[in-house]
C-alpha positions in Angstrom: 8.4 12.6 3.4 5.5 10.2 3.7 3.1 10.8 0.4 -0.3 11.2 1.6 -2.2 10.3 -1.5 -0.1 7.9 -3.7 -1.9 4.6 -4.6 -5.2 6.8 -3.9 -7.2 8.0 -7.2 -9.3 10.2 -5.9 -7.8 12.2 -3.5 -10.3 15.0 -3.3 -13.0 12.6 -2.0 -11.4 11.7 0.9 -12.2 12.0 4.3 -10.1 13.0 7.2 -6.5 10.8 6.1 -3.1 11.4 7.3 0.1 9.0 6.6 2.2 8.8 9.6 5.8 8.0 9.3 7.0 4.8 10.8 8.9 5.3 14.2 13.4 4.9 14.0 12.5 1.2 15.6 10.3 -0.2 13.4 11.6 1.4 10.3 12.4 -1.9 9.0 9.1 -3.9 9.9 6.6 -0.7 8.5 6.8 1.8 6.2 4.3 3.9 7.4 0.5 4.2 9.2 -2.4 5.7 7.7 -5.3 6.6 9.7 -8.4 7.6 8.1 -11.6 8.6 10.3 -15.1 9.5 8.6 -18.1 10.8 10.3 -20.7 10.4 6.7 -24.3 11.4 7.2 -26.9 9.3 7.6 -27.8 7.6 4.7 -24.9 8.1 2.6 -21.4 6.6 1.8 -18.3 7.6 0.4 -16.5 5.4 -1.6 -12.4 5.3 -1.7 -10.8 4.0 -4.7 -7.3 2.4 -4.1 -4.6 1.2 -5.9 -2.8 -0.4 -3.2 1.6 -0.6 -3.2 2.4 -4.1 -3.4 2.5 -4.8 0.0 1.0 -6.3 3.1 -1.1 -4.0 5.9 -2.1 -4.6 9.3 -5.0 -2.8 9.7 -6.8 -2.3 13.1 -10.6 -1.2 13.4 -13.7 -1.0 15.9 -14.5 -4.6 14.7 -10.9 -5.7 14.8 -7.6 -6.7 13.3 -6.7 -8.2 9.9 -3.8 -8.9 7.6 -4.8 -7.2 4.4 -3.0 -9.1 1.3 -0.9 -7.7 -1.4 -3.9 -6.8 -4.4 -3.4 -7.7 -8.3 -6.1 -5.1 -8.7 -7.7 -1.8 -7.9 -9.9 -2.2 -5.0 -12.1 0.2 -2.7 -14.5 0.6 0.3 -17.6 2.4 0.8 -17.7 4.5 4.1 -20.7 5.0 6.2 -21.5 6.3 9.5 -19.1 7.6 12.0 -15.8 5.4 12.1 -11.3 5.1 12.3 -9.2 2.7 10.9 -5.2 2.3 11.8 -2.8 0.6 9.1 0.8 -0.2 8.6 2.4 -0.9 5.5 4.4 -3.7 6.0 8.0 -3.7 5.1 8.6 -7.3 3.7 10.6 -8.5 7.0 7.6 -7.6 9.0 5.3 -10.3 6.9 6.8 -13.8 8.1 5.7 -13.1 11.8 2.1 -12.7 10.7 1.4 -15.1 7.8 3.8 -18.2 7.0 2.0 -17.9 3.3 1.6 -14.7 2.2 0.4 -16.0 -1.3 -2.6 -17.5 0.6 -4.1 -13.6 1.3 -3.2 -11.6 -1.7 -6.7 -10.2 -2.7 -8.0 -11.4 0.7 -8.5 -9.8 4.3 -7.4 -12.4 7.0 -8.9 -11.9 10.3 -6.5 -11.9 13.2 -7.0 -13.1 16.7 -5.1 -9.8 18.3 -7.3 -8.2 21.2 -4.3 -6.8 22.8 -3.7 -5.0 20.0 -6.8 -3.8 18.9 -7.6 -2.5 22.1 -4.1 -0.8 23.1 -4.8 1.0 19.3 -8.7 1.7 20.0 -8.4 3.0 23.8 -5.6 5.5 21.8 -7.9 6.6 18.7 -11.1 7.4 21.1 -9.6 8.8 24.3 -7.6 12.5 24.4 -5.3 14.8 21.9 -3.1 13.5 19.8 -4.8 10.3 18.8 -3.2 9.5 16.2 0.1 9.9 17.4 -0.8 7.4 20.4 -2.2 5.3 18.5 0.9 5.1 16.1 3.3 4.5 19.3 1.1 1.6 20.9 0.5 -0.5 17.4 4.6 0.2 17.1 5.5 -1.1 20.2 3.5 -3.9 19.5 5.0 -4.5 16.1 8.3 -4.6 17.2 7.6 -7.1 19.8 5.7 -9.1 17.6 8.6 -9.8 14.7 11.8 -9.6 17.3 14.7 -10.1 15.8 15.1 -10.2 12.0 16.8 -13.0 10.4 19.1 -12.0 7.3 16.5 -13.2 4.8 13.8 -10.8 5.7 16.3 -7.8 5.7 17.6 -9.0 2.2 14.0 -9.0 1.2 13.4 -5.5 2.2 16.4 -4.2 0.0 15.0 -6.1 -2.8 11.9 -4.7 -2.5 13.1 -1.2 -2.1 15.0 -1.9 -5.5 12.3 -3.2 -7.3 9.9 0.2 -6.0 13.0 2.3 -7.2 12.0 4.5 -10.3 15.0 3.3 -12.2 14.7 0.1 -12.1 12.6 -1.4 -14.9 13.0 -5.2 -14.9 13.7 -8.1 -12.2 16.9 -8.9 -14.0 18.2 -5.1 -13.0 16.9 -5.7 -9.8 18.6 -9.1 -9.4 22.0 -7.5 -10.4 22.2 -4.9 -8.1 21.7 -7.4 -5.2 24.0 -9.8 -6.4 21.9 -12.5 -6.6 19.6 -14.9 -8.8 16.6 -13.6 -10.5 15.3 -17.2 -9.3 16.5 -16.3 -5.6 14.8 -12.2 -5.9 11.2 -14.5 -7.2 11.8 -16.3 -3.9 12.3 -14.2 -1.3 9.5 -11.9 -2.7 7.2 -15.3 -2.8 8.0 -15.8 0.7 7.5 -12.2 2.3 5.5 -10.3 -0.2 3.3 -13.1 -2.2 3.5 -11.1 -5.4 6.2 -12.3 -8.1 8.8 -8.7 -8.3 7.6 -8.4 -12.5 4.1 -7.7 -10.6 5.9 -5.3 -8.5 7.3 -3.1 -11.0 4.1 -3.0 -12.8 1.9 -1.7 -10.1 4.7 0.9 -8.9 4.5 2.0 -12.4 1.0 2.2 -12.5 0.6 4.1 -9.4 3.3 6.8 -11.1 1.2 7.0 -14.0 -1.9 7.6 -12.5 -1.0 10.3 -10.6 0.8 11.9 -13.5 -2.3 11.4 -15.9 -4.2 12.9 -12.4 -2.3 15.7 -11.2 -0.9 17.1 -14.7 -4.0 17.9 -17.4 -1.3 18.9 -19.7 0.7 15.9 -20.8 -0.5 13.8 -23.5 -0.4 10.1 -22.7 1.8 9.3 -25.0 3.9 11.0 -22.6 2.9 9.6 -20.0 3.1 6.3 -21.3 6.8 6.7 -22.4 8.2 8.6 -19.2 7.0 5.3 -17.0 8.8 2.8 -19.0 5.6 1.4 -21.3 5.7 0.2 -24.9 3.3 2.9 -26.3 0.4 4.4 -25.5 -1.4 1.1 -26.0 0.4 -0.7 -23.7 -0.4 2.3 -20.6 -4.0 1.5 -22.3 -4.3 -2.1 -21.5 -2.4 -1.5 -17.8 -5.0 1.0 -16.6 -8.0 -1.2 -18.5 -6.3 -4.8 -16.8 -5.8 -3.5 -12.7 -8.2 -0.3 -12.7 -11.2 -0.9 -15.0 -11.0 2.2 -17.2 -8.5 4.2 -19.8 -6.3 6.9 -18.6 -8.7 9.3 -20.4 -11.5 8.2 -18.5 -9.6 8.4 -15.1 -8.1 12.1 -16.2 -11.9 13.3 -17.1 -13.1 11.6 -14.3 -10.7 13.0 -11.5 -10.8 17.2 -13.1 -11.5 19.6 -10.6 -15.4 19.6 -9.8 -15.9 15.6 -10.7 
């Protein structure tokens, strides 16, 4: 099942967003689309809060298409008017067909020169029912004949990254391990077809899981929480939250409480 508001921290202030599962075909270039559309009233915006997986998107939009970089931080965009966007979350074989540096755009939004693309996914999100779905099948299609075949690096970087996104996996040396190879080899290929080193990896899948622990249950103490997702002490969660998001667990958990 496709989560439809992990990595988002304020799910209740959302516009329309849905998470669409990546077709059979491309399952090993994207992991999934999301599609948010926003009709704000004049003179207002609505600001979305994200702390992104540690990924690559391709995101398509009225303006057009760009290769959004893995983040080291939280980031967010402020909505206004009337509006769509379409994104897939790259799987790491996907990225090499797109970027040959993917350490060149993480933090950054690289514009792409893709008009078939963008209007393929634009004629689908503006004409008829089922938009989304349409619009889904056409960027797919265009995705798979984009990468083509997939040489036995990028799928041996999409099982490392699966590992190092696996809840029970804590360090790059476990990850390493369980793929038979170098921890020098996992820093590589993650270099190569993510742009984050995998220690970053593991700290922003573990940040995502304690933000929406510290969001979704009032009840745990953060101690807890801290302890349940692998960090030293409650200090350590502290510093995480203060480092990528810009405010304590406490202030997230008061600020995301029903009516906020």
């Amino acid at each position: 099942m496709v989560d439809p508001t992990r990595g988002v921290l304020y799910p209740a202030r959302l516009p329309e967003f849905h998470r669409l599962p990546a077709p059979p075909e491309i399952a090993d270039l994207a992991e999934w689309f999301w599609i948010p559309e926003w009709d704000i009233q004049p003179g207002r915006t609505s600001r979305q809060d994200v702390v992104a997986y540690p990924a690559l998107n391709l995101v398509v939009e009225q303006g057009g298409v760009s290769l959004v970089g893995a983040t080291t931080r939280a980031t967010h965009r402020d909505l206004a008017g009337r509006g769509w966007a379409v994104g897939a979350l790259l799987r790491p074989a996907a990225v090499a067909a797109l970027t040959p540096s993917p350490v060149s755009v993480v933090d950054q939004d690289a514009p792409l020169a893709e008009p078939a693309l963008h209007d393929a996914v634009a004629a689908a999100m503006t004409t008829g029912d089922r938009h989304r779905e349409r619009a889904v099948a056409v960027f797919s299609r265009w995705l798979h004949s984009r990468v083509g075949a997939l040489p036995g690096a990028a799928r041996q970087a999409n099982a490392a990254a699966d590992l190092l996104m696996a809840s029970d996996v804590g360090t790059p040396e476990e990850a390493a391990a369980r793929l038979s190879v170098s921890v020098r080899t996992l820093q590589r290929l993650m270099h190569r077809h993510v742009g984050l080193p995998p220690a970053a990896m593991i700290r922003r899948r573990r940040l995502q899981e304690a933000a929406e622990r510290v969001r979704t249950d009032p009840s745990v103490d953060l101690a807890t929480v801290a302890a349940e997702f692998g960090y030293a002490d409650h200090a350590h969660l502290t510093t995480d939250f203060r480092t990528v998001l810009g405010f304590t667990p406490s202030a997230y958990r008061a600020a995301s409480s029903p009516g906020r």
